[in-house]
MILO-963583 format. One line per 8 residues: number of its first residue (from 1); for each residue x, y, z of C-alpha. Coordinates in steps of 0.1 Angstrom, whole numbers. Example, Ala and Ser with C-alpha at 12.3 -4.5 7.8 and 13.67 -1.06 7.14 Angstrom:
BEGIN
1	123 -45 78  137 -11 71 .
# end
This chain:
BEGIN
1	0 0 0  25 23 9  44 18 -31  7 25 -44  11 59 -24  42 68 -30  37 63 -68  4 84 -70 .
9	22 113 -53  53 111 -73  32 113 -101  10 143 -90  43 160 -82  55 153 -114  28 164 -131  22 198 -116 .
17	62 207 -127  59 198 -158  28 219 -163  46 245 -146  79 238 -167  57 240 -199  34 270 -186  63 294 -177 .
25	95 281 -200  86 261 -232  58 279 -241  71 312 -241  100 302 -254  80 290 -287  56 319 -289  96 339 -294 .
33	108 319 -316  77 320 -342  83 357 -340  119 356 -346  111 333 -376  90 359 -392  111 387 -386  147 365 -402 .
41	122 348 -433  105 386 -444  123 414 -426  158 398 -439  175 399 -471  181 368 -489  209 353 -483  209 318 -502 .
49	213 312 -541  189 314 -564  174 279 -576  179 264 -538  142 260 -520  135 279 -487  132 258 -461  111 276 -434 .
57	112 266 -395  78 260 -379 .
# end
């Protein structure tokens, strides 16, 4: 019994930091880097050869 409850609180503990791990770092992190790819992709000058395909992050 006491594995069973020590399992189910590892796991709630575990749970709430990753949803504050993806609440307050990943996400932002994302949201900043789809802005960065729009500024470098139409605020930027080319920079690769004519003929070769973009390849856009997303």
């Amino acid at each position: 019994m006491e594995i069973i409850a020590g399992a189910a609180i590892g796991f709630v503990i575990f749970h709430a930091v990753a949803h504050v791990s993806w609440k307050y770092f990943e996400s932002p992190i994302l949201r900043s880097r789809r802005g960065l790819t729009t500024f470098f992709l139409h605020y930027l000058p080319e920079t690769r050869p004519q003929g070769e395909p973009r390849t856009e992050l997303k």
